[in-house]
C-alpha positions in Angstrom: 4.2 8.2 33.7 6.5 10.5 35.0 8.5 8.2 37.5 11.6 6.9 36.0 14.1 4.3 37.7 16.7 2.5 36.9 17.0 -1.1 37.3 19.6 -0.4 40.4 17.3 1.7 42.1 14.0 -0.4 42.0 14.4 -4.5 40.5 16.5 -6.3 42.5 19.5 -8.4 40.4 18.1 -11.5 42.0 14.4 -12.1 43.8 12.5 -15.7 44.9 10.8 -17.0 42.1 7.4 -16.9 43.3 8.2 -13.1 43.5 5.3 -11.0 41.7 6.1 -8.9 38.7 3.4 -6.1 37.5 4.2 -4.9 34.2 3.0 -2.6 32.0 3.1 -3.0 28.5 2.1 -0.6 26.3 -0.2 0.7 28.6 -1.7 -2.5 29.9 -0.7 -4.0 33.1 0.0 -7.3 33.9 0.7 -9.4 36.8 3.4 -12.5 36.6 5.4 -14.2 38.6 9.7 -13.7 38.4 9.3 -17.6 37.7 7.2 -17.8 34.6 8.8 -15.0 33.0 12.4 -16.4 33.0 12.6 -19.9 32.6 13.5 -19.2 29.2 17.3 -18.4 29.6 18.7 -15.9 27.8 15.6 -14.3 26.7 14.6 -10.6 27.1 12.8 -11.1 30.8 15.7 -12.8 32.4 18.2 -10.1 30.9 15.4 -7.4 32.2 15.1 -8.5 35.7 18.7 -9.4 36.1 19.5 -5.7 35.9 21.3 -6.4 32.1 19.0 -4.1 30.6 17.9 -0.7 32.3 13.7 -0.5 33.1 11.3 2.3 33.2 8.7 2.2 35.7 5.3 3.7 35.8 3.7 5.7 38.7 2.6 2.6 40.2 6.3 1.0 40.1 5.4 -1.2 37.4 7.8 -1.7 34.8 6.9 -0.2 31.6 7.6 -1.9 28.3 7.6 0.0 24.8 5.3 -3.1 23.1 1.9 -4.3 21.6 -0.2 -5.5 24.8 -2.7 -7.5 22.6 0.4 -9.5 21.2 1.8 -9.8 25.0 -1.0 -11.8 25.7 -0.9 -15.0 23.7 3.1 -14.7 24.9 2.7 -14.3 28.3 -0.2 -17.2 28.2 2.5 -19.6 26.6 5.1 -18.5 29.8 2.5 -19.8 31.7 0.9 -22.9 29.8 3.9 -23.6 27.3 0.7 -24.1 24.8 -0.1 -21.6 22.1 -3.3 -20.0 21.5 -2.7 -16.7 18.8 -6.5 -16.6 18.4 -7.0 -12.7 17.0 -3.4 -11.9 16.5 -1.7 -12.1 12.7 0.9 -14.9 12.8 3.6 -13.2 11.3 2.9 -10.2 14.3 3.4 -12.8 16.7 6.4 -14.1 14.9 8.2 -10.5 15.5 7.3 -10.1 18.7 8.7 -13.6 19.8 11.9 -13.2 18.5 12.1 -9.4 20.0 11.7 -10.8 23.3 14.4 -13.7 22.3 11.7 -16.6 23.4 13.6 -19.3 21.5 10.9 -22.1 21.5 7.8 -19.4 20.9 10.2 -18.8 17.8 10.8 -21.8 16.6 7.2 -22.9 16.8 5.8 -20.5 14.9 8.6 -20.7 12.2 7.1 -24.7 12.0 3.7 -23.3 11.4 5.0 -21.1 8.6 6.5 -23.9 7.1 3.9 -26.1 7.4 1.4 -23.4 5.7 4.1 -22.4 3.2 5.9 -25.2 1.0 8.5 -24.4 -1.5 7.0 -27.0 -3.6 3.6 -24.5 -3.8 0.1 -25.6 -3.2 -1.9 -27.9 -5.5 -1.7 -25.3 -8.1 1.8 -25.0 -8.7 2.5 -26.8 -11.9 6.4 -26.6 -13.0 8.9 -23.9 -11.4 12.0 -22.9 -13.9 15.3 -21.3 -12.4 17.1 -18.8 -14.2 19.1 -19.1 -17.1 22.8 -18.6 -17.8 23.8 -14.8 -18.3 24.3 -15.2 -22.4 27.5 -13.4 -23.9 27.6 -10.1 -25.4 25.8 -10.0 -29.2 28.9 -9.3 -31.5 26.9 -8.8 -34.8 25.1 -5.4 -34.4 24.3 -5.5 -38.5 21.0 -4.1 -39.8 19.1 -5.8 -42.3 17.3 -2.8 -43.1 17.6 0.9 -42.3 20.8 2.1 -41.0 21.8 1.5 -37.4 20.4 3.8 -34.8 23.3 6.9 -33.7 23.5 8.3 -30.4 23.0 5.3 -27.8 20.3 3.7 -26.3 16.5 5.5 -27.2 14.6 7.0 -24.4 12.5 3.7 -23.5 9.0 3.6 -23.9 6.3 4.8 -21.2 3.2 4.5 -22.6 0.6 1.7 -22.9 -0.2 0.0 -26.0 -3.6 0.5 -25.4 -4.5 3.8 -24.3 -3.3 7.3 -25.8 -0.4 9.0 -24.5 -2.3 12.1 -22.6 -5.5 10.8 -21.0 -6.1 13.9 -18.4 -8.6 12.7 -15.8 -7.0 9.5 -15.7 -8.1 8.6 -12.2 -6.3 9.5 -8.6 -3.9 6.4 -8.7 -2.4 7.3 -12.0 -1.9 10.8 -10.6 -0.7 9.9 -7.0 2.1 7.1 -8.6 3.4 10.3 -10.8 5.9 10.8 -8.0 8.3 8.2 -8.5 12.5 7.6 -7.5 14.6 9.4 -10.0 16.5 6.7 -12.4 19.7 5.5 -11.7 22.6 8.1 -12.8 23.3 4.9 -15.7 19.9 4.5 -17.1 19.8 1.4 -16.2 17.6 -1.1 -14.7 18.9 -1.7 -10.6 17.9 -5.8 -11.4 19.5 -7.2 -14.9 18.6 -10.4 -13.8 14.6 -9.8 -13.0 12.2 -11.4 -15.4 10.9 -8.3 -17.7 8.2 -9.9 -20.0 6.8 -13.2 -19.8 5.0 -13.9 -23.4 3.2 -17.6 -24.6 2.1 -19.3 -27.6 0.7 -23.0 -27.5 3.0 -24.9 -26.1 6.1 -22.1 -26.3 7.3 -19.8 -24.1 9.2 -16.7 -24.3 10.7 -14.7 -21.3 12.6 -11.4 -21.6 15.2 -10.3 -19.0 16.9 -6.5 -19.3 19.4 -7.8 -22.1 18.6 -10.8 -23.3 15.6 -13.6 -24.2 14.7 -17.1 -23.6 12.5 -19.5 -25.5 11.3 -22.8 -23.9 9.2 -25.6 -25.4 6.5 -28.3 -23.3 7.3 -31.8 -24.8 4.9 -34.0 -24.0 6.9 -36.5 -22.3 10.0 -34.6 -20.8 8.2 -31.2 -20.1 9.4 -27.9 -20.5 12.5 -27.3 -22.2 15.0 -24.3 -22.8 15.4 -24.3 -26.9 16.9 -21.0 -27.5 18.8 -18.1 -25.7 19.4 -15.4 -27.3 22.5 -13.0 -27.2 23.0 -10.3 -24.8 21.8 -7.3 -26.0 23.4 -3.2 -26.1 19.4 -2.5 -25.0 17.0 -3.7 -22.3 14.1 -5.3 -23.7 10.8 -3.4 -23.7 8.7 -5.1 -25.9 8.3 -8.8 -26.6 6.2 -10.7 -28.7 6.0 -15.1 -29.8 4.3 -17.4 -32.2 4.7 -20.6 -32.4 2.5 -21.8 -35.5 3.0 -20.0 -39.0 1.2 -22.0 -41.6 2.7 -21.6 -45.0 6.0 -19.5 -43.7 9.5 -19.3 -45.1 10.6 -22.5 -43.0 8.2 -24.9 -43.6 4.9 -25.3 -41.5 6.3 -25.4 -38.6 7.6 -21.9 -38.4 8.7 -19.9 -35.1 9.8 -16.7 -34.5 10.2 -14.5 -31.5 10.7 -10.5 -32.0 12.0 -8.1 -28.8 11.9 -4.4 -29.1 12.8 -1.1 -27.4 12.2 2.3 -28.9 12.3 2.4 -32.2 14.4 -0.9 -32.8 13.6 -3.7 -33.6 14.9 -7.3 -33.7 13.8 -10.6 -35.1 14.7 -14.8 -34.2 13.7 -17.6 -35.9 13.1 -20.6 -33.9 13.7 -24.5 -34.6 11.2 -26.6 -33.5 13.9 -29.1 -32.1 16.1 -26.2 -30.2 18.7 -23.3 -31.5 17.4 -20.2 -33.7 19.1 -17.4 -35.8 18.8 -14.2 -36.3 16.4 -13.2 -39.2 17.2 -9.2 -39.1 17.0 -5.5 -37.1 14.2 -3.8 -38.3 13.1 0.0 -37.4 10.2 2.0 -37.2 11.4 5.3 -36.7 9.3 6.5 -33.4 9.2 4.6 -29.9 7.3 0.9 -30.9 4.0 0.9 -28.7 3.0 -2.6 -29.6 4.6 -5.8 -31.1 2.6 -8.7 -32.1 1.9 -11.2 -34.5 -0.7 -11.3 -37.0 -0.2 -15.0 -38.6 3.3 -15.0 -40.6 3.4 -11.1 -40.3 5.3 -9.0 -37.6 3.1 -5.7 -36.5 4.7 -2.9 -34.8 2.5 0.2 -34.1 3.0 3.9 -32.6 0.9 6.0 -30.8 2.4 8.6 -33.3 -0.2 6.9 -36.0 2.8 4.5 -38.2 2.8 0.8 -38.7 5.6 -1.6 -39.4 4.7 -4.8 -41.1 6.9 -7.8 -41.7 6.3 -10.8 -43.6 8.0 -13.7 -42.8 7.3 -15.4 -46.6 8.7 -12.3 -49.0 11.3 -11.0 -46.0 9.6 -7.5 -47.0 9.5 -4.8 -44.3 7.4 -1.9 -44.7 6.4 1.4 -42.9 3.5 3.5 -43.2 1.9 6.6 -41.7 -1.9 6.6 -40.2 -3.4 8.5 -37.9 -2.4 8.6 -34.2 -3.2 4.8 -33.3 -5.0 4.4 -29.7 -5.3 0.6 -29.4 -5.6 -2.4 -31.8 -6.8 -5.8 -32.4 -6.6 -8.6 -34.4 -9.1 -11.2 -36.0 -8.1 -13.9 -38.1 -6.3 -12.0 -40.7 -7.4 -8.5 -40.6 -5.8 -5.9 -38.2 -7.8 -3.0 -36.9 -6.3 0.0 -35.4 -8.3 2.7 -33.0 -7.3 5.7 -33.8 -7.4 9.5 -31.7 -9.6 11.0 -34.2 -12.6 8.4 -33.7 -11.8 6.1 -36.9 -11.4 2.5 -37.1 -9.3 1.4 -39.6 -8.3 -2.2 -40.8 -5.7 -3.5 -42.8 -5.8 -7.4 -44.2 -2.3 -8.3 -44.0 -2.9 -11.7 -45.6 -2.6 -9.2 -48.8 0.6 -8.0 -47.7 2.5 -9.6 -50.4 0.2 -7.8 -53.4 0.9 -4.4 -51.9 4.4 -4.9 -52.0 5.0 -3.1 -54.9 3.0 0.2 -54.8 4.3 0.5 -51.2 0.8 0.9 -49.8 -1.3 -1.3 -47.0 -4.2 -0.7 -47.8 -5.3 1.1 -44.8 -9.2 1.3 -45.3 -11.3 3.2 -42.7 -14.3 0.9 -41.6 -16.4 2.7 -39.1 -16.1 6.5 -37.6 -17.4 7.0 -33.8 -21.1 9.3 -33.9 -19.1 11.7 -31.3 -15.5 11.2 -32.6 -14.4 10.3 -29.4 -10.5 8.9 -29.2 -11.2 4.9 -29.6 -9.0 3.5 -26.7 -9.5 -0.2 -26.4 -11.1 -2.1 -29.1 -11.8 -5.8 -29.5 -13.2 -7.8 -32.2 -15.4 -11.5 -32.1 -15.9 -13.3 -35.0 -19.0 -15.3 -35.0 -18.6 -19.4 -35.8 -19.2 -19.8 -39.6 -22.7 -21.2 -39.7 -24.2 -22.6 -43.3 -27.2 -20.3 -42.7 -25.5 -17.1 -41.8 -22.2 -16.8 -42.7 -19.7 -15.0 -40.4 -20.9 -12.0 -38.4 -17.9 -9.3 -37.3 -18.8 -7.8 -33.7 -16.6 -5.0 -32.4 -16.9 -3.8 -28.8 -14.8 -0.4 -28.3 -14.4 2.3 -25.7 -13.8 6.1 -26.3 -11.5 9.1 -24.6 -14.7 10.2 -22.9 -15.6 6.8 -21.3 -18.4 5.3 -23.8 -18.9 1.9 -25.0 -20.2 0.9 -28.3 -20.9 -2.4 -29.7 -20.8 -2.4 -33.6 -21.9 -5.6 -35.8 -21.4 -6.3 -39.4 -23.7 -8.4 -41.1 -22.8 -10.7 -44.2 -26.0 -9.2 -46.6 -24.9 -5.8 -45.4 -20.8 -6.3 -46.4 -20.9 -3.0 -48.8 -22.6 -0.9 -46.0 -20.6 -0.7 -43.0 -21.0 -1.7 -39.6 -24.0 -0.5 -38.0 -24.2 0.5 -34.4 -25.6 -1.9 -32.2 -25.9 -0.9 -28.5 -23.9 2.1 -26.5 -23.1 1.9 -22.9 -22.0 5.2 -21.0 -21.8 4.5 -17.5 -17.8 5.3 -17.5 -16.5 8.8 -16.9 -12.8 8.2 -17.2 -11.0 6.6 -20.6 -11.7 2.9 -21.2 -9.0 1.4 -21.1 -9.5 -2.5 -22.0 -12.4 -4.0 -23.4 -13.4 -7.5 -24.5 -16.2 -8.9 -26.4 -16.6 -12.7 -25.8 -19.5 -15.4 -26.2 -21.0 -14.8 -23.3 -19.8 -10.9 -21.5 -18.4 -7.6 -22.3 -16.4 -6.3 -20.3 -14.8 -3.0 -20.0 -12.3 -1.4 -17.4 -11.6 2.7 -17.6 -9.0 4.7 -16.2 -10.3 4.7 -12.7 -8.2 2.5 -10.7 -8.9 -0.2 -12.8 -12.8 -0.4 -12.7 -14.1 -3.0 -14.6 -17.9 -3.3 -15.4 -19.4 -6.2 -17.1 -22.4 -7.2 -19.0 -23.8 -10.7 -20.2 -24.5 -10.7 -23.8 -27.7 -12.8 -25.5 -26.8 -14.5 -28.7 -29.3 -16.4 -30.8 -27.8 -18.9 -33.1 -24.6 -17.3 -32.3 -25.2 -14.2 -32.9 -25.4 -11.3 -30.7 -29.2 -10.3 -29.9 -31.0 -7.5 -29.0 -33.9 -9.5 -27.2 -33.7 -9.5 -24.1 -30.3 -7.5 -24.5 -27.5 -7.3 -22.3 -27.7 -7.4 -18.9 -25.3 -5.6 -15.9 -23.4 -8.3 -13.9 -21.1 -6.5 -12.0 -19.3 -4.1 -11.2 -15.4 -3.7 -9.1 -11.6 -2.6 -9.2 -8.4 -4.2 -10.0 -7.2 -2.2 -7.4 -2.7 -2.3 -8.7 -0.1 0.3 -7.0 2.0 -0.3 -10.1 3.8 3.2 -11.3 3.6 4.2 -14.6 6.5 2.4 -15.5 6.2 -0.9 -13.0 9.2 -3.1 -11.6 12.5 -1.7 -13.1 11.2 0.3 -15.5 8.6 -1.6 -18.0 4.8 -1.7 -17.1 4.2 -4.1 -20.2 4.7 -7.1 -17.9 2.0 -6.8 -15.8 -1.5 -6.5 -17.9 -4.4 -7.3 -15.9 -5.9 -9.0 -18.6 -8.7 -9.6 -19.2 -7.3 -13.0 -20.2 -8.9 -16.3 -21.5 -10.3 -17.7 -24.8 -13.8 -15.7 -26.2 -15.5 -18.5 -26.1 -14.8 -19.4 -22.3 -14.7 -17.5 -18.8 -12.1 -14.8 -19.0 -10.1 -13.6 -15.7 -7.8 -10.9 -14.4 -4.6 -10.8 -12.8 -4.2 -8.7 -9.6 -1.1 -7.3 -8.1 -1.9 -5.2 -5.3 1.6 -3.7 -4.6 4.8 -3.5 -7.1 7.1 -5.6 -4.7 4.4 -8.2 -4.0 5.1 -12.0 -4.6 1.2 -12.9 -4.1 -1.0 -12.7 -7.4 -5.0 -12.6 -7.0 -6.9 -14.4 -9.5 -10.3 -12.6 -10.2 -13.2 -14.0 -12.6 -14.5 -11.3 -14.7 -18.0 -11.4 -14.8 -18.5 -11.5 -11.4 -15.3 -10.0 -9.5 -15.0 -13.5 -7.4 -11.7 -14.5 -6.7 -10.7 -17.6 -8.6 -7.5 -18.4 -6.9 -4.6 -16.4 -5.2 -0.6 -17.7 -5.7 2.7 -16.9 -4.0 5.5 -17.8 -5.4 7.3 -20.5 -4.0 11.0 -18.5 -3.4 9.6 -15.6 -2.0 11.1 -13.5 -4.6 8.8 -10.4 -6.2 6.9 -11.2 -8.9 7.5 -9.1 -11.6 5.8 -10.1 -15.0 2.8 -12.5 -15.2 0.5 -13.9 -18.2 -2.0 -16.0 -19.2 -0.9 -19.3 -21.2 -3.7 -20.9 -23.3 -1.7 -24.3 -23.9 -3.1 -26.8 -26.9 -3.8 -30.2 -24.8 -1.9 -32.9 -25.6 -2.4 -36.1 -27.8 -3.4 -38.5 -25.3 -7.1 -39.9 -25.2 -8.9 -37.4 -22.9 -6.6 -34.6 -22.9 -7.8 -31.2 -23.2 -6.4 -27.5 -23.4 -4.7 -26.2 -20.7 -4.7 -22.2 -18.9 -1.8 -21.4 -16.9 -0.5 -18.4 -15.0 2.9 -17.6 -15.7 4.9 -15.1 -13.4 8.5 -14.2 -13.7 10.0 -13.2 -10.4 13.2 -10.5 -10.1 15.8 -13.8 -8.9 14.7 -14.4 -12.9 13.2 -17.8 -11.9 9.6 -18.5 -13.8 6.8 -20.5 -12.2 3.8 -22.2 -13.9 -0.2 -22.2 -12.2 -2.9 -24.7 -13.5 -5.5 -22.0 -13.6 -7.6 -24.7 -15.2 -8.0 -27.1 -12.4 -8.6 -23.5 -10.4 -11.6 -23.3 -12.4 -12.9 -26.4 -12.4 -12.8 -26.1 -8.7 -14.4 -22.4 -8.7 -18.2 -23.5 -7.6 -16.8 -25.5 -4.6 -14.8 -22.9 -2.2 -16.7 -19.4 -3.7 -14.5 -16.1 -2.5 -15.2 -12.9 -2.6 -12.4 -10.3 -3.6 -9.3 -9.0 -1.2 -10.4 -8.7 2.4 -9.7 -5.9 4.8 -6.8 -8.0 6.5 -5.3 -9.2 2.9 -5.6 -5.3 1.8 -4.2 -4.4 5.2 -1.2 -6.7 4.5 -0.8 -6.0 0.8 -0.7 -2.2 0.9 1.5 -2.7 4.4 4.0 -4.1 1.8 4.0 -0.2 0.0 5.6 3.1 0.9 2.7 5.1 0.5 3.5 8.3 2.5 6.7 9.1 0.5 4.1 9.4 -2.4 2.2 11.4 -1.2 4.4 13.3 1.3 5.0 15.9 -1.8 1.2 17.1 -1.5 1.9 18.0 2.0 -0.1 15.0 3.9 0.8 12.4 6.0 2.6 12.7 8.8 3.0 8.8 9.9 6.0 7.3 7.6 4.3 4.0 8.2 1.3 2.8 5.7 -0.8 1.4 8.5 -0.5 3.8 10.7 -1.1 6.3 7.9 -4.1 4.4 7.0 -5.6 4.0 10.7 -4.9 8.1 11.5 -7.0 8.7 8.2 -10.4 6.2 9.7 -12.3 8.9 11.0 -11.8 11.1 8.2 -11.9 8.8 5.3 -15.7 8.1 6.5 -16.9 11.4 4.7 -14.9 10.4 1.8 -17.1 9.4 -1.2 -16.3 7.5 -4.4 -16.3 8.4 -7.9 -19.8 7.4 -9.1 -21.3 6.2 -5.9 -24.4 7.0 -4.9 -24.5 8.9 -8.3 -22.1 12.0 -6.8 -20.0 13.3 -9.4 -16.1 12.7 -8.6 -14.1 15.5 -7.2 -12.2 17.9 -10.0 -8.6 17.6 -10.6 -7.3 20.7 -8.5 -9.5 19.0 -5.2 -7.9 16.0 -5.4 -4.5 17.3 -5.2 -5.5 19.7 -2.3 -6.8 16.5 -0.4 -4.0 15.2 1.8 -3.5 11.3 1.6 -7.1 11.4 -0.9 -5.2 7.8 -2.0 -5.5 6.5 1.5 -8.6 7.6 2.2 -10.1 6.5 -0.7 -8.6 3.1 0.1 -9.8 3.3 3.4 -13.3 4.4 2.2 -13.8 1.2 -0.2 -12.9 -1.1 2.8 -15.4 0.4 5.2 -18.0 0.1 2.6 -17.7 -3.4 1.4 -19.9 -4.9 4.0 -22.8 -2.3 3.3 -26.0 -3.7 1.4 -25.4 -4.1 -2.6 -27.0 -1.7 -4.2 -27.3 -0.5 -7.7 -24.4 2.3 -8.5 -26.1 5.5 -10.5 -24.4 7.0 -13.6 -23.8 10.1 -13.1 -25.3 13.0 -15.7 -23.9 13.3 -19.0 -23.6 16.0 -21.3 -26.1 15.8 -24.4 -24.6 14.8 -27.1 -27.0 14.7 -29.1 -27.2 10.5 -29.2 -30.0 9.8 -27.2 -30.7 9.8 -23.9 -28.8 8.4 -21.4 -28.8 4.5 -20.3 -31.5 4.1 -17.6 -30.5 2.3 -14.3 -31.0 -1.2 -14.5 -33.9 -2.6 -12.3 -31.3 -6.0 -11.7 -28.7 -5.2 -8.7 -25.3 -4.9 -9.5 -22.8 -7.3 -8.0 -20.4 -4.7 -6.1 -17.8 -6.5 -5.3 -15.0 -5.6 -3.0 -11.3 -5.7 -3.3 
């Protein structure tokens, strides 16, 4: 292509119209005539072959344009036919190609089909939108009801998660990759006060956290949701967030509320009227960074990975700190707490005697079960058995360890005075579990590996978990989420991928490919299928979501409600009907992401700045990035597949673009034959051997 002319030398300013033009875009050539190429006026062919704009011609003296041939087609075809047909081009590639070449009713015609696809009403789904409240005024009365104010400014906000321990080494190539982040602003503070932070629910109340400030909202049966409370604006953006909404027995009546927002070590505390308007109960501290805040009935919990708990009680206003060991993760059940802690101990504290320990300062932190290896215990959930006449309640406690086991503990009622005993252990992890959950009918764990979740249905007999036949594999896939370590403006605590739902039901996860993205995927977790996927409906990021299990109301035939809640960054909130998704689960069955949807999620995501520090991509663009590394992603091999053992450390960050390819990799492989995964080898340690394959195929499921 070495001939060059200029539009002087080689197109004439005017020609017949039946005149032939040979072009070559791209490197394809086509043939048109000078009258179906401009009878658009003012597009970019008239202006081309009227000399406006300079050409380039090939050796063969056609004119050479810098574009996409297989999205010239469909164009050029609509010159010709005025009729669209974008069969095996992406609509929104189409769209940018029309409007480059100025072809005003190609344009406009596809901007009809975009809004006929996309409402701002949502799809059938979308169950209540709420814009964004009024900025409050600045909180004048800074007095601590306990403890002395904090000196020195703001505290350094919180960067851990409030399950997992704060060094986890091996935590998986994402977590490492995502280590590379923007420097903070020179002010410390969040670039978008106005973004939804945290997004929290309790029966029918709502709380959502923005940088400064909080807002409460209430569903009324008849006139919906309603904003009840706003609280002041705070010296502090929010980091932690936590709601209830029915306190029997507490200091206001029965109908107690109370909403509690922390960051560091600082803590503050509402109470709510059920009819609108709250007031400030106190600022409480806990000394170190506060790694979780929840409520345990009328008592406030605050807990550090540092191994100290704060407890509040809303009925004797009594605040109280105590030291324990390192705490890993946590859980609640009915009134006991139990806290996981680094050195392989579970401990649990029954706060329902909080008022009795009062005096001697002490909560009566009892250890109930140490881990055969002491491994760290990072993730733990409990499920209490229904009461029965015949049996009484049975505690089961699923856990997962620093070194990527899973246990499954019961306590019997005749066996109360010795211990749990252990009931079943699981080691087909090799990085940290992070999340686990024991329900009725599957456990479920995800470790440190990009999110990978494996889960097992669980045989009860009256009840009660069973060892005959035992649990069986169901399946096994990622949560694949580019969030950083601290996630949209600086707080990861807003987007949890669950698992969420009631024990006793199907749970799912929540999946945000990319941190700007305004699409959620809804994933069932016992098989990886995608429930339902959401956009929100102003096109604004979303950038906290959760899972709202709402009491149904008090009309004949009403029942309980889920719904997905996301908060976007214009601070707008939008409500899902997840419950009618799964209602509707069996008719349209889905699989996970597909190659296009990863395509166009991770097209949304820088990627080569992120890795551009380990010396590796040269493309600045993520799909070009991605399609440079096809040929050599194919001898890329995942962690645990095909039983190879994953890459150390010190290879992974000598592997240019390993994210990419790795991404790459797991998109190439989803069509290939499901097959069981092998665990890889373990070191004895001196608990048995290790868990045989199981004869029943895994259900691998892709993105």
């Amino acid at each position: 292509m070495a001939a060059v002319a200029t539009a002087a030398e080689g197109v004439p300013a005017r020609g017949p119209p039946g005149e032939v033009i040979h072009l070559n875009v791209g490197g394809k050539r086509f043939s048109t005539s000078r009258q179906t190429l401009t009878w658009i006026p003012d597009s970019f062919f008239s202006s081309l072959l009227s000399g406006r704009i300079s050409t380039l011609k090939d050796e063969t003296g056609a004119i050479f344009i810098d574009r996409d041939p297989t999205v010239f087609a469909p164009i050029l075809n609509f010159l010709r036919t005025k009729e669209l047909d974008p069969r095996g081009v992406h609509g929104s590639s189409l769209l940018h190609e029309a409007q480059f070449y100025g072809l005003t009713p190609l344009v406009r015609r596809l901007q009809l089909r975009e809004e006929l696809d996309r409402s701002s009403c949502g799809n059938v789904l979308f169950n209540g939108y709420l814009p964004p409240p009024v900025f409050p005024v600045k909180r004048r009365n800074r007095h601590s009801l306990v403890g002395p104010q904090q000196l020195g400014g703001r505290p350094a906000p919180v960067r851990r998660s409030n399950t997992m321990p704060p060094n986890l080494g091996n935590a998986g190539l994402l977590g490492r990759m995502l280590e590379e982040k923007a420097p903070p602003s020179p002010s410390g503070q969040p670039e978008e006060p106005g973004m939804v932070r945290l997004v929290c629910g309790h029966h029918s109340w709502i709380a959502v956290a923005y940088t400064q400030f909080l807002v409460c909202y209430r569903l009324k049966e008849a006139s919906g949701w309603q904003l009840v409370f706003s609280s002041p604006r705070l010296d502090w953006p929010i980091e932690r967030l936590a709601l209830t909404a029915r306190v029997p027995g507490g200091a206001l009546g029965e109908h107690d509320k109370m909403v509690a927002a922390a960051t560091g070590s600082e803590i503050l505390l509402w109470a709510l009227q059920a009819e609108g308007g709250g007031s400030e109960i106190g600022v409480f501290h806990l000394g170190v960074p506060v790694e979780a805040l929840f409520f345990v009935g009328n008592q406030l919990i605050a807990t550090s990975h540092t191994g100290r708990i704060g407890v509040w009680n809303a009925v004797t206003k009594h605040w109280q700190v105590q030291e324990v060991q390192p705490i890993t993760s946590y859980d609640a059940a009915g009134s006991f707490l139990l806290l996981g802690c680094s050195n392989g101990s579970i401990y649990y504290v029954d706060v329902q005697k909080f008022p009795l320990r009062m005096k001697d300062n002490d909560l009566l932190v009892s250890e109930l079960y140490r881990d055969p290896a002491e491994d760290g215990v990072t993730a733990l959930s409990v499920y209490l058995t229904p009461k029965t006449s015949d049996s009484g309640n049975w505690i089961e406690i699923a856990y997962g360890t620093s070194s990527g086991g899973v246990r499954v503990i019961v306590q019997h009622p005749e066996t109360v005075g010795s211990g749990p005993q252990l009931f079943q252990t699981f080691t087909v992890h090799r990085s940290p579990v992070t999340k686990i959950m024991l329900s009725e009918k599957h456990l479920i764990s995800v470790c440190a590996d990009n999110n990978h979740v494996r889960t097992w249905s669980v045989t009860r007999f009256r009840g009660m978990i069973s060892t005959q036949p035992g649990s069986t594999p169901l399946a096994s896939f990622k949560i694949l989420a580019l969030e950083s370590a601290d996630g949209h403006g600086g707080c990861s605590a807003g987007n949890d991928i669950g698992p969420y739902g009631e024990r006793d039901d199907q749970q799912v996860f929540i999946q945000k490919v990319v941190p700007n993205a305004s699409q959620l995927f809804v994933r069932l977790s016992s098989t990886g299928q995608r429930v339902c996927s959401v956009r929100s409906v102003d096109g604004s990021p979303t950038t906290a979501f959760t899972v709202l299990e709402c009491e149904g109301s008090r009309r004949l035939g009403s029942r309980p409600r889920r719904y997905l809640l996301t908060g976007q960054a214009n601070g707008s909130l939008a409500m899902w009907d997840l419950t009618t998704a799964m209602d509707g689960l069996g008719q349209a069955p889905a699989g996970g992401l597909t190659e296009e949807e990863l395509m166009g999620q991770l097209e949304q995501c820088e990627l080569a700045p992120l890795a551009s520090s380990r010396g590796s991509l040269p493309s600045a663009s993520p799909r070009a990035s991605l399609s440079s590394l096809h040929s050599a992603s194919s001898n890329t091999s995942l962690s645990g597949r095909r039983g190879s053992p994953s890459p150390p450390q010190a290879e992974v960050r000598r592997r240019g673009g390993s994210f990419v390819e790795r991404c790459q990799e797991l998109v190439r492989s989803a069509p290939e034959p499901r097959r069981p995964p092998t665990p890889a080898p373990r070191p004895s340690t001196g608990l048995g051997p290790p868990l045989t394959p199981p004869k029943k195929n895994l259900n691998e499921t892709s993105f």
